[in-house]
C-alpha positions as CSV (number, residue, x, y, z in Angstrom):
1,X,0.0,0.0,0.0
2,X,2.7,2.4,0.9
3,X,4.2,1.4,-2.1
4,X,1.7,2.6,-4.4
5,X,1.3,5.9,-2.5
6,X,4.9,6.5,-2.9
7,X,4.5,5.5,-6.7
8,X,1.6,7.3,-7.3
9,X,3.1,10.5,-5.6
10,X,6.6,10.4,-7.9
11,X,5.2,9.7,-11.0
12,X,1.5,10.5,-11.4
13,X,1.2,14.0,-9.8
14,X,4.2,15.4,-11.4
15,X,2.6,14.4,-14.7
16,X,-0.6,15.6,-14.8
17,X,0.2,18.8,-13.0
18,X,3.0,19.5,-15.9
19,X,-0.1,18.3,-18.3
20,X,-2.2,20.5,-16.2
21,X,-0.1,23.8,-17.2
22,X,0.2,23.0,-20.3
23,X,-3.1,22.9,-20.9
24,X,-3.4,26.3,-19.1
25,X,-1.0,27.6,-21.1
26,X,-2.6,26.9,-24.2
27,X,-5.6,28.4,-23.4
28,X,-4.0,31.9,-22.2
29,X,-2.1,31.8,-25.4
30,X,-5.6,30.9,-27.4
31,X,-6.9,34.2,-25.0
32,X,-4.2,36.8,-26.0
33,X,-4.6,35.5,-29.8
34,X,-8.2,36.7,-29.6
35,X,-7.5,39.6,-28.1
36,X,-4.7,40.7,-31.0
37,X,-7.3,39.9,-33.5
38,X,-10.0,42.5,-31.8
39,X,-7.3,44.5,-31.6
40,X,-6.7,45.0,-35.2
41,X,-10.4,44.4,-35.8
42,X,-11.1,47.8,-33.6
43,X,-7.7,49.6,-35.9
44,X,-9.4,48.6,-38.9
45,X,-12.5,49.9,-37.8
46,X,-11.0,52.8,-37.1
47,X,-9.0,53.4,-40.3
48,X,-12.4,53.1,-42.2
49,X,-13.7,56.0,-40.0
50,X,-10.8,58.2,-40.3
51,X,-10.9,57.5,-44.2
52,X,-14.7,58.7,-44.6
53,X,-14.1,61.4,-42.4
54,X,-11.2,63.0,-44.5
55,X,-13.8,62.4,-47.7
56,X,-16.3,63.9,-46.2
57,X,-14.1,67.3,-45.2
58,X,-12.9,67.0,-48.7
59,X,-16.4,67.1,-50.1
60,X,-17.4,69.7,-47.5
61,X,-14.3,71.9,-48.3
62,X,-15.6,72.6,-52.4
């Protein structure tokens, strides 16, 4: 019995802990890759408002 406690507590742990981060890590790295895209969604966004802005000035200015 002790035996498998102490076998359990080497090997089994250890592992799925280490599979336990790496499963965490994949998923913050999933987050931030969302994040970039919204990012440059919102730039984007942002470029087309600038863009029709400056037309608009342009067609306001003649």
């Amino acid at each position: 019995m002790a035996l498998a406690a102490i076998i359990i507590a080497t090997f089994i742990f250890p592992i799925a802990i280490l599979l336990m981060l790496l499963g965490w890590r994949k998923s913050i790295r999933k987050e931030v890759q969302r994040h970039n895209e919204n990012k440059l969604r919102l730039i984007k966004t942002l470029e087309r408002i600038i863009t029709l802005k400056n037309k608009l000035i342009n067609l306001l200015r003649y």
